[in-house]
mmCIF file of the N, C-alpha and C atoms, coordinates in Angstrom:
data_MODEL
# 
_entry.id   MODEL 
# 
loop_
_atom_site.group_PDB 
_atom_site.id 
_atom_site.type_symbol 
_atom_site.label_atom_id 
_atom_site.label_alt_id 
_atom_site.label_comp_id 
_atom_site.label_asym_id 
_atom_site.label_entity_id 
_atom_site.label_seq_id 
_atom_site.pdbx_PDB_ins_code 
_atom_site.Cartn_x 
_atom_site.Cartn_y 
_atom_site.Cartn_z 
_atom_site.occupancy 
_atom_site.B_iso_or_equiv 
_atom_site.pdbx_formal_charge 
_atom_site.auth_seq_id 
_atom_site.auth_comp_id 
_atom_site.auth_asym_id 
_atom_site.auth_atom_id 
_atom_site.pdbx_PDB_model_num 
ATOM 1   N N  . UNK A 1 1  ? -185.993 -204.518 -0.712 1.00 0.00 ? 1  UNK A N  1 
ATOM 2   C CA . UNK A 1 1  ? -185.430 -203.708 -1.766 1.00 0.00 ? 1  UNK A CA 1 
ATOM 3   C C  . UNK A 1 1  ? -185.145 -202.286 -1.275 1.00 0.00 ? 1  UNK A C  1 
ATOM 4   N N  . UNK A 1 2  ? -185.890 -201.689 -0.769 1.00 0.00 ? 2  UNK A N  1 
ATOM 5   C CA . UNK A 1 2  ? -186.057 -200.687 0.151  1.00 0.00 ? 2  UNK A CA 1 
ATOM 6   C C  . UNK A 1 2  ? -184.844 -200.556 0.867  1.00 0.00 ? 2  UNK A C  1 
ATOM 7   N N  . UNK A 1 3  ? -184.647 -201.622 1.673  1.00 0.00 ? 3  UNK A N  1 
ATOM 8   C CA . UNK A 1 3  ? -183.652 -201.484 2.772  1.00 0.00 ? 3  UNK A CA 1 
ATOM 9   C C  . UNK A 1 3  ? -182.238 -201.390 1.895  1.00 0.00 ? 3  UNK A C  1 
ATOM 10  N N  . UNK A 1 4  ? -181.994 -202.477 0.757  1.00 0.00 ? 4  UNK A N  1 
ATOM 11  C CA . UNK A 1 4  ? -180.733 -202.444 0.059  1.00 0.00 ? 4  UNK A CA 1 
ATOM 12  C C  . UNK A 1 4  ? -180.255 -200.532 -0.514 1.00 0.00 ? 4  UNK A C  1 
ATOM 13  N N  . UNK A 1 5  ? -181.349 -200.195 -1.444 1.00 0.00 ? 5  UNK A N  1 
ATOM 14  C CA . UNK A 1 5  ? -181.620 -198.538 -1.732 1.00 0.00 ? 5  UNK A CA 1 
ATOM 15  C C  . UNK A 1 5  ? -180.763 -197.801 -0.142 1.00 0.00 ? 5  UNK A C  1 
ATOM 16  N N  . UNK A 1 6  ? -181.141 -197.736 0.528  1.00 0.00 ? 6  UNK A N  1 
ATOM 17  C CA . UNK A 1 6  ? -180.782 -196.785 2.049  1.00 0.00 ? 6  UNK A CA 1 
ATOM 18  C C  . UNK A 1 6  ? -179.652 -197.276 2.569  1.00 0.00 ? 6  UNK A C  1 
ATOM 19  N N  . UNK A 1 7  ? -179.487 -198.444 2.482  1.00 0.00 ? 7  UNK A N  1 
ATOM 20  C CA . UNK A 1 7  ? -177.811 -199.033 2.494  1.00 0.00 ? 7  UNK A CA 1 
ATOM 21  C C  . UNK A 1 7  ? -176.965 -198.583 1.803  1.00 0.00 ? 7  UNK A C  1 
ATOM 22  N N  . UNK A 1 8  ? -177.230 -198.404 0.086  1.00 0.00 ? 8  UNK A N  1 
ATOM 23  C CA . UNK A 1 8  ? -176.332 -198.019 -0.827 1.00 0.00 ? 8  UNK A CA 1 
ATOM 24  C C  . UNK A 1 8  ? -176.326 -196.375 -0.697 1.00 0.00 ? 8  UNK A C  1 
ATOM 25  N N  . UNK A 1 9  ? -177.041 -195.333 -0.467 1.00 0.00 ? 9  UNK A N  1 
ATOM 26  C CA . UNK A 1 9  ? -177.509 -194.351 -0.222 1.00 0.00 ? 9  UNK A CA 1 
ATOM 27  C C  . UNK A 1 9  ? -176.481 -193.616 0.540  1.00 0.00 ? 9  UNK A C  1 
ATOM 28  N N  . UNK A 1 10 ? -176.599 -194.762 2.152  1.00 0.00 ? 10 UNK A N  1 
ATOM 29  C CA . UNK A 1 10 ? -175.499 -194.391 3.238  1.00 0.00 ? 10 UNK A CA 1 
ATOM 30  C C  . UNK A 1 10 ? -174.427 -194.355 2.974  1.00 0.00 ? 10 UNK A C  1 
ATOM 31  N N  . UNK A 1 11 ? -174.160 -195.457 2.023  1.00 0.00 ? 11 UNK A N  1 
ATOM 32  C CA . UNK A 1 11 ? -172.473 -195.942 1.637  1.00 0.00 ? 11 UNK A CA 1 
ATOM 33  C C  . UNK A 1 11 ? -172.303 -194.946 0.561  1.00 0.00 ? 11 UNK A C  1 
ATOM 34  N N  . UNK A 1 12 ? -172.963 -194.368 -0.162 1.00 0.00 ? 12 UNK A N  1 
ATOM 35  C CA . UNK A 1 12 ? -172.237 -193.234 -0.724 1.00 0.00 ? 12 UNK A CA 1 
ATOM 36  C C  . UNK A 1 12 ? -172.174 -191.863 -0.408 1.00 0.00 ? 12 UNK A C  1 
ATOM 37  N N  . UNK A 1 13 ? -172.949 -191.616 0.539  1.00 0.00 ? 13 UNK A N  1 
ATOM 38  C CA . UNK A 1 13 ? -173.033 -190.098 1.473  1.00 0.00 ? 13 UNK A CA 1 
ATOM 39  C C  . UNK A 1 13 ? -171.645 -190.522 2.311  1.00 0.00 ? 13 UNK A C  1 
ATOM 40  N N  . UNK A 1 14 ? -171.449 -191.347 2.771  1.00 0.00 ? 14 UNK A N  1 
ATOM 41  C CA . UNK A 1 14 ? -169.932 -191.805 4.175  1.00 0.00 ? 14 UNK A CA 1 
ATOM 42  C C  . UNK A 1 14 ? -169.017 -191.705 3.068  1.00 0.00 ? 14 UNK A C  1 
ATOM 43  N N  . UNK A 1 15 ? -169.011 -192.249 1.583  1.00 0.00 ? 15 UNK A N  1 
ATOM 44  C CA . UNK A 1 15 ? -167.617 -192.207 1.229  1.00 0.00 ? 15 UNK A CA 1 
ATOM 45  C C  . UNK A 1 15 ? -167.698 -190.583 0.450  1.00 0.00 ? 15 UNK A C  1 
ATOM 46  N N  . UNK A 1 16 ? -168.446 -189.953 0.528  1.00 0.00 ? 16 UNK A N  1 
ATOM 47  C CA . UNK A 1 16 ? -168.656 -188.331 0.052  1.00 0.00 ? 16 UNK A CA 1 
ATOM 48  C C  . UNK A 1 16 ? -168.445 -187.742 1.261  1.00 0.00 ? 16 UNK A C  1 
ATOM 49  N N  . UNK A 1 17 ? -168.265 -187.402 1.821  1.00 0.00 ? 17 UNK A N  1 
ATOM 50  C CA . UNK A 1 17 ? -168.198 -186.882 3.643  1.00 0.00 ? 17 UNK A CA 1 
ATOM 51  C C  . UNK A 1 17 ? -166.230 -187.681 3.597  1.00 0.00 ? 17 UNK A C  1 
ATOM 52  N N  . UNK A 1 18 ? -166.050 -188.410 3.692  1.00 0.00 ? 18 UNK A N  1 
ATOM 53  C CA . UNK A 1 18 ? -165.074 -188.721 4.049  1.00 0.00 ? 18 UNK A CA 1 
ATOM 54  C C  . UNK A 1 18 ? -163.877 -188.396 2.737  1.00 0.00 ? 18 UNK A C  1 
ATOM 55  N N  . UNK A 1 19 ? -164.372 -188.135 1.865  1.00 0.00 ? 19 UNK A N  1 
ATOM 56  C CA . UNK A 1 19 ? -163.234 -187.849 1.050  1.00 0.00 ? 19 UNK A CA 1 
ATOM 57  C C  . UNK A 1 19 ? -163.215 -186.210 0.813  1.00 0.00 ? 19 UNK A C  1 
ATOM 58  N N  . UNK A 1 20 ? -164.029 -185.630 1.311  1.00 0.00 ? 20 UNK A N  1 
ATOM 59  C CA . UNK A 1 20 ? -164.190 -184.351 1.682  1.00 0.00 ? 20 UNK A CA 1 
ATOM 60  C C  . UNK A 1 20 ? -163.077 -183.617 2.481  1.00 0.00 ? 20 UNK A C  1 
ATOM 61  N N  . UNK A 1 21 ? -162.416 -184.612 3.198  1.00 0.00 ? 21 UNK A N  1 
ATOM 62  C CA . UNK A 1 21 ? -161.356 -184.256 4.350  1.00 0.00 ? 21 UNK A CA 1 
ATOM 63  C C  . UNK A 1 21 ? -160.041 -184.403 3.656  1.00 0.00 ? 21 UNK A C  1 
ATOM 64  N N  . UNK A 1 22 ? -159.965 -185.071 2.651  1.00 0.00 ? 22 UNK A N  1 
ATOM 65  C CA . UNK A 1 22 ? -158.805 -185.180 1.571  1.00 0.00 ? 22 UNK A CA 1 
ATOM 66  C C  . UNK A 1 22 ? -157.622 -183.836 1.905  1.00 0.00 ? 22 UNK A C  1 
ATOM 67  N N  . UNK A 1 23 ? -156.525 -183.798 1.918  1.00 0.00 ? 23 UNK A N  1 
ATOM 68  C CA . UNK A 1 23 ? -155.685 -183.112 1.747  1.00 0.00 ? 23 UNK A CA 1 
ATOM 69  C C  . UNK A 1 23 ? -155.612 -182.502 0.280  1.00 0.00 ? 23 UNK A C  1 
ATOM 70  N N  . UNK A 1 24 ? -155.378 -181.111 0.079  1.00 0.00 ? 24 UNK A N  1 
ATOM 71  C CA . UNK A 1 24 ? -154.886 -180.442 -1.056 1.00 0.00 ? 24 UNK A CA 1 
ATOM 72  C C  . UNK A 1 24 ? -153.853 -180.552 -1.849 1.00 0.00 ? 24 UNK A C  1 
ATOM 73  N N  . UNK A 1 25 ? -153.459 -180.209 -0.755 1.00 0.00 ? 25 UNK A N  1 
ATOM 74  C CA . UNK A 1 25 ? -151.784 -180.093 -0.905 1.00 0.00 ? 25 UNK A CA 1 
ATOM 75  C C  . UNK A 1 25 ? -150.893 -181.288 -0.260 1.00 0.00 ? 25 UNK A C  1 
ATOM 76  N N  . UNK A 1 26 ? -151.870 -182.149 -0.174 1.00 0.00 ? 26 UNK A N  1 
ATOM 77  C CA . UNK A 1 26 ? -150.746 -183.676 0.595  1.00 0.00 ? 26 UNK A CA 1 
ATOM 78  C C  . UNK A 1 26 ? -150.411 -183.696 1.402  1.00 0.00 ? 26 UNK A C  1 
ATOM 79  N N  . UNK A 1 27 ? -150.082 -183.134 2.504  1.00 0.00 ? 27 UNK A N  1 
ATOM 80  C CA . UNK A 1 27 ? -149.912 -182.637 3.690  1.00 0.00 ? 27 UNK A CA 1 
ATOM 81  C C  . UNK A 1 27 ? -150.900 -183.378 4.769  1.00 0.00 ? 27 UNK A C  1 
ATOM 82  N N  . UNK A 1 28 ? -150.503 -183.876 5.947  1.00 0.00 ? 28 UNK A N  1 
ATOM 83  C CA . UNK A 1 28 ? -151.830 -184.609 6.527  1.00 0.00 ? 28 UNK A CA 1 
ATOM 84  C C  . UNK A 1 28 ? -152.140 -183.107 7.855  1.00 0.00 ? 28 UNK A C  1 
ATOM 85  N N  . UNK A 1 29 ? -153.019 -183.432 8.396  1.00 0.00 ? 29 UNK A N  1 
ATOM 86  C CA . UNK A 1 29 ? -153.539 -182.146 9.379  1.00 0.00 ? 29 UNK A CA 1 
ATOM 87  C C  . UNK A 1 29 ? -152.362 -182.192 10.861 1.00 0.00 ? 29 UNK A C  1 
ATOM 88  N N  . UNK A 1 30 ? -151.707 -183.384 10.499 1.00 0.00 ? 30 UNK A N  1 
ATOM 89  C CA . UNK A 1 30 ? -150.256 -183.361 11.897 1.00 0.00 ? 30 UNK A CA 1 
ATOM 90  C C  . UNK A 1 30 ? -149.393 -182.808 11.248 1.00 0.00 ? 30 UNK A C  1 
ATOM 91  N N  . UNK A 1 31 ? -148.668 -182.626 10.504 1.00 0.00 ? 31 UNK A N  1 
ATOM 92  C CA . UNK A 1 31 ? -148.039 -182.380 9.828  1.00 0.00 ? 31 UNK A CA 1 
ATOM 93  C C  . UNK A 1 31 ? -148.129 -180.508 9.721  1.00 0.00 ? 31 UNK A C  1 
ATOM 94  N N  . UNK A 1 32 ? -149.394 -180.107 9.063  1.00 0.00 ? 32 UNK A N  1 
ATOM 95  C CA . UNK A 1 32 ? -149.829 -178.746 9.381  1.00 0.00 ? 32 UNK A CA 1 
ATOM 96  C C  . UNK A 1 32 ? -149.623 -178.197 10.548 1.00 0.00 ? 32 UNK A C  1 
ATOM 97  N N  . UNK A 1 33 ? -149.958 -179.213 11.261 1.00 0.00 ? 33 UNK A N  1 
ATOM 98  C CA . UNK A 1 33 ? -149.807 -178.400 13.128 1.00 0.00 ? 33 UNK A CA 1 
ATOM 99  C C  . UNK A 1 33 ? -148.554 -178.492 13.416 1.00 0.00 ? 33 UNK A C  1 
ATOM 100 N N  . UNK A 1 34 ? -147.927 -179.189 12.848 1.00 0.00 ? 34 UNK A N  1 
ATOM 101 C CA . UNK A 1 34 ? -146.227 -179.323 13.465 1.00 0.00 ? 34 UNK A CA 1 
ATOM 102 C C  . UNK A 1 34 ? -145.510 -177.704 12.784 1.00 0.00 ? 34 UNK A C  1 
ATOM 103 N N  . UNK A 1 35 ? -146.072 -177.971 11.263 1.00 0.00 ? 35 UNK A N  1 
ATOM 104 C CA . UNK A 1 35 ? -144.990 -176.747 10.898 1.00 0.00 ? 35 UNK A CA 1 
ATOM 105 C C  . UNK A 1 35 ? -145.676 -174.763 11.480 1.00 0.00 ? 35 UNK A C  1 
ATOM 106 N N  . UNK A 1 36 ? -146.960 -175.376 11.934 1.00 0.00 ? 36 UNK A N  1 
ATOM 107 C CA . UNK A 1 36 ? -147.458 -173.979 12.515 1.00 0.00 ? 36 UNK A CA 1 
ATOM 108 C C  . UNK A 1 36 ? -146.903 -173.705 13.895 1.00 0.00 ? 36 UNK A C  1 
ATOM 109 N N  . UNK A 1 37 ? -146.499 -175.217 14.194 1.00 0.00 ? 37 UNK A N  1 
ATOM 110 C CA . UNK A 1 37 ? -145.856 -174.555 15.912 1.00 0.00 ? 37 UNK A CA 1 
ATOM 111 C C  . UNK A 1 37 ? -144.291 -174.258 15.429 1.00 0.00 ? 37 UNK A C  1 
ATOM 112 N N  . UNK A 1 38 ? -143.664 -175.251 15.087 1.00 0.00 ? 38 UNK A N  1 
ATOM 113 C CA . UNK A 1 38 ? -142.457 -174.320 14.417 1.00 0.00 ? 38 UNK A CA 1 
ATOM 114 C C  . UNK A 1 38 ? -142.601 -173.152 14.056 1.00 0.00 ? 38 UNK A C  1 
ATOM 115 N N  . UNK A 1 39 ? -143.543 -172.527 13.052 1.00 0.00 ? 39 UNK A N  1 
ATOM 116 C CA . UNK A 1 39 ? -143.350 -170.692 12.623 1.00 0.00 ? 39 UNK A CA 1 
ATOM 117 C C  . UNK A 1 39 ? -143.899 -170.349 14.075 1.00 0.00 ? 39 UNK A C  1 
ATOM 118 N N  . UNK A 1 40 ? -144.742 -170.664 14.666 1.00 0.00 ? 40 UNK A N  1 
ATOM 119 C CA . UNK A 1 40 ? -145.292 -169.602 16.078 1.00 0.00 ? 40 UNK A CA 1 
ATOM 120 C C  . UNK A 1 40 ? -143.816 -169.607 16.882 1.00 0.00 ? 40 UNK A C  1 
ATOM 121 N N  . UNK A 1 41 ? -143.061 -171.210 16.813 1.00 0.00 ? 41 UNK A N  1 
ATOM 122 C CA . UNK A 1 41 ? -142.133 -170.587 18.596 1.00 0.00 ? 41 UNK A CA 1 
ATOM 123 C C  . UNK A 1 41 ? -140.485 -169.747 17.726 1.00 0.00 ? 41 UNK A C  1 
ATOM 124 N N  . UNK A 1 42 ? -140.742 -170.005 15.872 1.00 0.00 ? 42 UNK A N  1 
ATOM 125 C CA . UNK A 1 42 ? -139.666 -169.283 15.044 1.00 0.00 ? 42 UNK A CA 1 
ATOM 126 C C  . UNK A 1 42 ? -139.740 -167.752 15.658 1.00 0.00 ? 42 UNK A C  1 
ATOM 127 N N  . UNK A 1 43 ? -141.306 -167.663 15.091 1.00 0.00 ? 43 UNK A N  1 
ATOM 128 C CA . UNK A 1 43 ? -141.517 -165.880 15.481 1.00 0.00 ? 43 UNK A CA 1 
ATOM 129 C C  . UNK A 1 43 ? -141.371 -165.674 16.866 1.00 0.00 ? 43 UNK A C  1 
ATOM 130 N N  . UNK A 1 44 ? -141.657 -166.552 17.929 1.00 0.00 ? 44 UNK A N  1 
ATOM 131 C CA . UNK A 1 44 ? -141.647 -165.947 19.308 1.00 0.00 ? 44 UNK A CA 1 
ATOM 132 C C  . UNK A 1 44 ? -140.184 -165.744 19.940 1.00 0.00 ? 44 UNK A C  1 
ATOM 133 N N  . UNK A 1 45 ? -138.983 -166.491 19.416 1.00 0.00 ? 45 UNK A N  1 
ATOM 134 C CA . UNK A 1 45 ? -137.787 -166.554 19.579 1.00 0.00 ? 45 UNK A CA 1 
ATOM 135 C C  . UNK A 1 45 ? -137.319 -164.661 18.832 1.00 0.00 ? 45 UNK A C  1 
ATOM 136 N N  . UNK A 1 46 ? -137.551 -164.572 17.609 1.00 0.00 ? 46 UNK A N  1 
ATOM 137 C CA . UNK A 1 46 ? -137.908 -163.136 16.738 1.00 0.00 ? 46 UNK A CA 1 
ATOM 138 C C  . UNK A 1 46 ? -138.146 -162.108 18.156 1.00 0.00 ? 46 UNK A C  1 
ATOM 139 N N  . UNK A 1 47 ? -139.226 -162.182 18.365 1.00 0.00 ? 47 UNK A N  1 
ATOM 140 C CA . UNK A 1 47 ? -139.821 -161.057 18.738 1.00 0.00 ? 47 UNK A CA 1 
ATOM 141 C C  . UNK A 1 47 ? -138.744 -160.899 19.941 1.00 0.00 ? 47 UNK A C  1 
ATOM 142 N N  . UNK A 1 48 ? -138.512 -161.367 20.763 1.00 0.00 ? 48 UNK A N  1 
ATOM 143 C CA . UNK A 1 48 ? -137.981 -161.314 22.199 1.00 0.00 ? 48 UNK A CA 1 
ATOM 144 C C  . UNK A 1 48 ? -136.301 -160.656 21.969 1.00 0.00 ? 48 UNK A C  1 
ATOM 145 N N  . UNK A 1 49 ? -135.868 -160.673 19.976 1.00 0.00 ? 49 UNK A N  1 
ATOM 146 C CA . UNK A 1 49 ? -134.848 -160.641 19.779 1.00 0.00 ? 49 UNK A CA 1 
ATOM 147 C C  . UNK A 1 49 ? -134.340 -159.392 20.269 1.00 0.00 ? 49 UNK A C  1 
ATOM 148 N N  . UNK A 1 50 ? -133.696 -158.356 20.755 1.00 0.00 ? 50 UNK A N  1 
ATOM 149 C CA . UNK A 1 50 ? -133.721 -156.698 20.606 1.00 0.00 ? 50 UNK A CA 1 
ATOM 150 C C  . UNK A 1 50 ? -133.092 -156.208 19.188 1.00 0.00 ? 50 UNK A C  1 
ATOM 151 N N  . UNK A 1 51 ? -132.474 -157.105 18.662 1.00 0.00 ? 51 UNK A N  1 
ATOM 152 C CA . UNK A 1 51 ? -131.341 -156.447 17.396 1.00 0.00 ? 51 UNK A CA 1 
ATOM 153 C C  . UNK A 1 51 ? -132.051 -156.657 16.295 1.00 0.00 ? 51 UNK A C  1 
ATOM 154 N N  . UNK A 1 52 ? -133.777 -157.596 16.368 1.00 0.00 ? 52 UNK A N  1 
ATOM 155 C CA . UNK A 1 52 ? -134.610 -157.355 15.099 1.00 0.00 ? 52 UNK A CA 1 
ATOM 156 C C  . UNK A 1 52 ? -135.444 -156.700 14.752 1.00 0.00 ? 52 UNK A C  1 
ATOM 157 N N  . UNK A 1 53 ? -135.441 -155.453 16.000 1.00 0.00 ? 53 UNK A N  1 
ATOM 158 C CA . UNK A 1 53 ? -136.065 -154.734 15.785 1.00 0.00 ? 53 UNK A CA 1 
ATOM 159 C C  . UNK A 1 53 ? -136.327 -153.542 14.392 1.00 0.00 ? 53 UNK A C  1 
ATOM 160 N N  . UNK A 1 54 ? -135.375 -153.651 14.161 1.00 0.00 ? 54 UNK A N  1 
ATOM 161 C CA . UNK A 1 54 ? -135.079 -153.073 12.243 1.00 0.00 ? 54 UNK A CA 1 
ATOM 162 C C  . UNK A 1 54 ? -135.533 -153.492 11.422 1.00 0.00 ? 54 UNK A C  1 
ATOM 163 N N  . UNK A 1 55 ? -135.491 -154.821 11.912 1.00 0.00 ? 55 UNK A N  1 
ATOM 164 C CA . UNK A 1 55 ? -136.159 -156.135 10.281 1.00 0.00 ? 55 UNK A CA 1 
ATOM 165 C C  . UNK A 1 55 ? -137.417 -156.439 10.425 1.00 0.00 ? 55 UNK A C  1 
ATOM 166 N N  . UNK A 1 56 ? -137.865 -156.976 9.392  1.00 0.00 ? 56 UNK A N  1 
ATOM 167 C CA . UNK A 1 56 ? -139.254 -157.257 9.182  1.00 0.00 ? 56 UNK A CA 1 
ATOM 168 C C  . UNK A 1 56 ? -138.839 -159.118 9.162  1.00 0.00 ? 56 UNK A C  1 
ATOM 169 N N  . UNK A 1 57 ? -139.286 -159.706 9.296  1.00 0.00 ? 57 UNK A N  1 
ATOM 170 C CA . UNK A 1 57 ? -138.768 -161.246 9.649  1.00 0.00 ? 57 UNK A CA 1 
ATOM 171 C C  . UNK A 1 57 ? -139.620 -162.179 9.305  1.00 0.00 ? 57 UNK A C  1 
ATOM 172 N N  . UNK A 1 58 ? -139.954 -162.513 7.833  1.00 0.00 ? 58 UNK A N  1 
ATOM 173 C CA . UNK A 1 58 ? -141.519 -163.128 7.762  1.00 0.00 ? 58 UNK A CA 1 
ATOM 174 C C  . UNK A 1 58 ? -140.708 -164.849 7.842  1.00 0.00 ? 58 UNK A C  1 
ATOM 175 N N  . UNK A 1 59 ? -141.537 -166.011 8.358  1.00 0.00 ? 59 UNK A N  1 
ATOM 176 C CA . UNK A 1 59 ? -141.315 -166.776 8.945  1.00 0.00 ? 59 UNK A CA 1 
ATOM 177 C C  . UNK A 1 59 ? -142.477 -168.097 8.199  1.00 0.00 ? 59 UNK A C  1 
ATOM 178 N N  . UNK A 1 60 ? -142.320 -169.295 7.311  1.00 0.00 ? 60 UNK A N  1 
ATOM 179 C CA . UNK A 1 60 ? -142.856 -169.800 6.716  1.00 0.00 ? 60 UNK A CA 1 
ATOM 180 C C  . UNK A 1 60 ? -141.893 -171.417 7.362  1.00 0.00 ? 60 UNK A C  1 
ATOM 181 N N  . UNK A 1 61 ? -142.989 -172.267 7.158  1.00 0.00 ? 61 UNK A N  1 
ATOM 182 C CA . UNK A 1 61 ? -142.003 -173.909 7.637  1.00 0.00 ? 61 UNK A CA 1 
ATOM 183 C C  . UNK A 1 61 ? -143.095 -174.683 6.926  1.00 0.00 ? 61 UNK A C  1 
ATOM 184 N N  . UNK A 1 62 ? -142.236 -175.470 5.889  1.00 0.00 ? 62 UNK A N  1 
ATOM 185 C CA . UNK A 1 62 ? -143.182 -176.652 5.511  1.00 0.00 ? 62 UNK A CA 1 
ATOM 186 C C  . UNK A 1 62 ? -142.436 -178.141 5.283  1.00 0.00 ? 62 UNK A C  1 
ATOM 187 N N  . UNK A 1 63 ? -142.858 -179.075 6.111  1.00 0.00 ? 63 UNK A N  1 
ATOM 188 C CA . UNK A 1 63 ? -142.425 -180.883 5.835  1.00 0.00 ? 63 UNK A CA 1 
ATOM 189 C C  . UNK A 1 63 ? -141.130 -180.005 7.016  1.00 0.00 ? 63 UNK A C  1 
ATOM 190 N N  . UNK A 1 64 ? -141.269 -179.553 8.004  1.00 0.00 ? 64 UNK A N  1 
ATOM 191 C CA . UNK A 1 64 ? -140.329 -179.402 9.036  1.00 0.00 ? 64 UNK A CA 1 
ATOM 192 C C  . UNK A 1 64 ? -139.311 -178.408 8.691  1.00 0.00 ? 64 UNK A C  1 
ATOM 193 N N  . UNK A 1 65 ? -139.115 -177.600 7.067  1.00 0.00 ? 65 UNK A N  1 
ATOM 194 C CA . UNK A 1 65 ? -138.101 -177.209 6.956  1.00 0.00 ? 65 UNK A CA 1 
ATOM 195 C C  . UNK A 1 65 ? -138.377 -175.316 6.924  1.00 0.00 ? 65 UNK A C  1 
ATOM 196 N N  . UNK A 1 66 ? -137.522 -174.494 7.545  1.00 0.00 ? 66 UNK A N  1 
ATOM 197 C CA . UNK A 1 66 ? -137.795 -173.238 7.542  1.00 0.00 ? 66 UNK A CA 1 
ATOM 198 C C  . UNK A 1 66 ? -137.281 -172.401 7.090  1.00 0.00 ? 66 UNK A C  1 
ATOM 199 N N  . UNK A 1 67 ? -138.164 -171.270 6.361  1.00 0.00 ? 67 UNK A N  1 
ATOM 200 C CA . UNK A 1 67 ? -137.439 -170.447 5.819  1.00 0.00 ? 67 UNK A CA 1 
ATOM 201 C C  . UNK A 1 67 ? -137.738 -169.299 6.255  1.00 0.00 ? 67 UNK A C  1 
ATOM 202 N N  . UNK A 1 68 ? -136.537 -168.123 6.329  1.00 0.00 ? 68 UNK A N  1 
ATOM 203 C CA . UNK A 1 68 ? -136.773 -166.881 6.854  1.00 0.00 ? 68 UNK A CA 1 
ATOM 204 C C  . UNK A 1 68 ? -136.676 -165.743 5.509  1.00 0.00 ? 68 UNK A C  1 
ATOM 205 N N  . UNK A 1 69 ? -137.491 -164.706 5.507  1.00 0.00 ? 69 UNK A N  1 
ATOM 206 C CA . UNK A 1 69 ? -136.925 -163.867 4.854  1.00 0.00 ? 69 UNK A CA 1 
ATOM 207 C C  . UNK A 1 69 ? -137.502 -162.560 4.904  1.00 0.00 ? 69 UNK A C  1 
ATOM 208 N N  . UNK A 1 70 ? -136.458 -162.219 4.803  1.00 0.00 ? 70 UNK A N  1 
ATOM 209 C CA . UNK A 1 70 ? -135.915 -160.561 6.169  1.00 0.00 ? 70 UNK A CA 1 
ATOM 210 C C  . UNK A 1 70 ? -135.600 -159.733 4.968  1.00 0.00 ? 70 UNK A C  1 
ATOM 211 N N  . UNK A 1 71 ? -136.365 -158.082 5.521  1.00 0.00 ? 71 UNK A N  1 
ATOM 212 C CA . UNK A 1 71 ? -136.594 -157.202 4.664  1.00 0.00 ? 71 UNK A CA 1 
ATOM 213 C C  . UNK A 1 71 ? -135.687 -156.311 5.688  1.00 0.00 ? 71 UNK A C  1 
ATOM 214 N N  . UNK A 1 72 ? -134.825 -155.421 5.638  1.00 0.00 ? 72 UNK A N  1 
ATOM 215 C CA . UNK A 1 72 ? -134.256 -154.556 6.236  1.00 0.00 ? 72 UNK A CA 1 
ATOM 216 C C  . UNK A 1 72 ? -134.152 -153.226 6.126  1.00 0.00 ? 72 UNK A C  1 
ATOM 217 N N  . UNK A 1 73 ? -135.082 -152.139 6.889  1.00 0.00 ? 73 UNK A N  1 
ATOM 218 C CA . UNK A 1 73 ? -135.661 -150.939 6.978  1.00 0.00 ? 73 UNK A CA 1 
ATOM 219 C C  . UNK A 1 73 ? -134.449 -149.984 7.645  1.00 0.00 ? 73 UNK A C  1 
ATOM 220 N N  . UNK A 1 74 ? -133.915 -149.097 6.923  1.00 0.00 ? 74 UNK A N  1 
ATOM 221 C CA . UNK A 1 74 ? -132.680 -147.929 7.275  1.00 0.00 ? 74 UNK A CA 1 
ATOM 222 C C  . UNK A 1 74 ? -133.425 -147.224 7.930  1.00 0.00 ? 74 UNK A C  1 
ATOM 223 N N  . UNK A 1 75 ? -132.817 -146.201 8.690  1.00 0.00 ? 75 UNK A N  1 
ATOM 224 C CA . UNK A 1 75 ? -133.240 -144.754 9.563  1.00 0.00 ? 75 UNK A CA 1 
ATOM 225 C C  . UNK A 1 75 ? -133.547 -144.121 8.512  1.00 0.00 ? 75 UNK A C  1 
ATOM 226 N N  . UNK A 1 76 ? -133.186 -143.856 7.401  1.00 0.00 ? 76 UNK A N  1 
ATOM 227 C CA . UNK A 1 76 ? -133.659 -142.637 6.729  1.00 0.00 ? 76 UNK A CA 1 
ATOM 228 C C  . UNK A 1 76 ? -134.742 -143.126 6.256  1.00 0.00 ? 76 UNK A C  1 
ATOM 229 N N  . UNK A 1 77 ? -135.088 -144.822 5.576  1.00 0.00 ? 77 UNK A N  1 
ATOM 230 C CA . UNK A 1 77 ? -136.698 -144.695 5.176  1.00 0.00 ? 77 UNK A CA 1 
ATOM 231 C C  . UNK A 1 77 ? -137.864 -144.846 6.452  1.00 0.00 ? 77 UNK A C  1 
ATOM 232 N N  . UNK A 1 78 ? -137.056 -145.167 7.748  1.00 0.00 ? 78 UNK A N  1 
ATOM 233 C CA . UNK A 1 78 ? -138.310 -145.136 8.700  1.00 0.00 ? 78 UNK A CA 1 
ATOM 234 C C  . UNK A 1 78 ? -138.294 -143.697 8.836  1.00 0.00 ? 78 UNK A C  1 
ATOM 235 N N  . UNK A 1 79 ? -137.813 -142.602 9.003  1.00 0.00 ? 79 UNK A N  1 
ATOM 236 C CA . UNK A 1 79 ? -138.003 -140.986 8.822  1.00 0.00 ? 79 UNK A CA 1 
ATOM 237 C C  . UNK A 1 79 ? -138.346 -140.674 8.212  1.00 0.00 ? 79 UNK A C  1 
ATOM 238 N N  . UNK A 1 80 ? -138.728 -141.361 6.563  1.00 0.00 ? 80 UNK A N  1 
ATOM 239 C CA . UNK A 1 80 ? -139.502 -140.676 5.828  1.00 0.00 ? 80 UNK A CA 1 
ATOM 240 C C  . UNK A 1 80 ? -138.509 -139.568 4.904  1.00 0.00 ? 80 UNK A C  1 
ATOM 241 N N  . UNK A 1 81 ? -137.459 -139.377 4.888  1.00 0.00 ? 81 UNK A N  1 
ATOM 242 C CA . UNK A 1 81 ? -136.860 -138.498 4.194  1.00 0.00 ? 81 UNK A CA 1 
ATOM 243 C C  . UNK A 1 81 ? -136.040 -139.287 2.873  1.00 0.00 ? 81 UNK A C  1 
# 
C-alpha cells in the first residue's frame, strides 16, 4: 500500500514539474531563440549602419516576422535648443 502511495506521489510531483515548463504565450523555447537571433543579427546589421546614426531603431521579431520602429532625433533637439 505504501509503495502504491509513493508511486502516485511521484506521478503527481513529474506531472507538476513538467507542466511548469508550459509556454505563456504559446510560443515553444525554439521558436524564442529563433526570433532573438533575428532581433540580435537585425540590430547588428543597425549598428554597423553609418546613416543610423540619427535614429533610434528599436527592433522586435515574433513567429519570424519583424518589426522596426524608428524614432528620428533633429540637430536642434540633440543641441538642446
Amino acid at each position: 500500500m505504501k509503495k502504491i502511495i509513493f508511486v502516485a506521489v511521484l506521478m503527481v510531483c513529474g506531472v507538476a514539474l513538467f507542466s511548469g515548463c508550459a509556454s505563456t504565450t504559446g510560443r515553444t523555447t525554439g521558436e524564442y531563440i529563433d526570433d532573438s537571433n533575428i532581433t540580435t543579427e537585425a540590430n547588428a546589421i543597425i549598428v554597423q549602419d553609418p546613416d543610423a546614426s540619427n535614429l533610434k531603431i528599436d527592433v522586435s521579431s515574433t513567429a519570424g516576422n519583424v518589426v522596426l520602429r524608428v524614432s528620428y532625433m533633429t540637430r536642434r533637439l540633440r543641441s538642446g535648443s
